[in-house]
N, C-alpha and C positions, 0 to 999 in steps of 0.2 A: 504494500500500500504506500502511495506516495501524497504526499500533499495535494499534488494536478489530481488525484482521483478523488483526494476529499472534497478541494471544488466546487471538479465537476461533476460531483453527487450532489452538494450544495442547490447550486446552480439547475440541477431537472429537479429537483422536490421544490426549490422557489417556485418553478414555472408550472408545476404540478397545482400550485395553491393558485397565482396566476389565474388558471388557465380554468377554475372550478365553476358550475354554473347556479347549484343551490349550495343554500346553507348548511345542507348534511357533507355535500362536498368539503366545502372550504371547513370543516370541521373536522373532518375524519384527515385531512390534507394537512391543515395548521399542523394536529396530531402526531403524523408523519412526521413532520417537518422540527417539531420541539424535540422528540424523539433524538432524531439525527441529532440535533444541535449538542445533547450531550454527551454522545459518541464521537462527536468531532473533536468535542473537546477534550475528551479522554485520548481519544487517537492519540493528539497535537502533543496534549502534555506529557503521554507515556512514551509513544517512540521519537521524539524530537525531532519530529521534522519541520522546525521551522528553527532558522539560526537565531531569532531576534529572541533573544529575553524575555525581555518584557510582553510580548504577544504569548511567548511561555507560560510564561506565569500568570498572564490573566484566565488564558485559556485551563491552564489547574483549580484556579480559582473561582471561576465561570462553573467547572466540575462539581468543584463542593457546595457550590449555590443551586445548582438543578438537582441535586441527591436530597437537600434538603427541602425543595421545593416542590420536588415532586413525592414525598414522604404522603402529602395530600389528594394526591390523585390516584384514581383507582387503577387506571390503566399503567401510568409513568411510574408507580411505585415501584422505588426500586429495591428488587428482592434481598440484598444481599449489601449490605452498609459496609463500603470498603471503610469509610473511616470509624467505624469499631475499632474498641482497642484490639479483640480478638485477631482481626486481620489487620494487625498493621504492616505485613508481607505484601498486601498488597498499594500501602503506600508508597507514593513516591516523590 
């Protein structure tokens, strides 16, 4: 996986919401699309592929603000709380 691929996954789930024509649409889309956003951000921040720092670290950052925000969604909850002490193997 490279950065161009996260993108341009990016970039077709944008055009996916775009492109919706009811409100279940751009719901189930939006959905999609926040989804991605925190796997992006995990991506970015776990395997380093961006040289700049500071978009590093926001995008870690960004991580631990959707894990906790999504604590309240049925769908985005996320199973398995990497920043538990118990995993902290998976901090990084």
């Amino acid at each position: 996986m490279t950065f161009d691929d996260i993108s341009k996954s990016r970039k077709l789930l944008e055009s996916v919401v775009a492109k919706t024509k009811t409100e279940e649409q751009r719901a189930r889309a939006e959905l999609l699309l926040r989804a991605f956003e925190y796997y992006e951000a995990s991506a970015v921040s776990y395997l380093g592929l961006v040289k700049n720092k500071e978009y590093y670290e926001n995008m870690n950052k960004k991580r631990y603000e959707m894990v906790n925000e999504f604590q309240k969604d049925p769908v985005l909850v996320h199973p398995l709380r990497f920043d538990e002490k118990r995993f902290d193997a998976l901090k990084w």
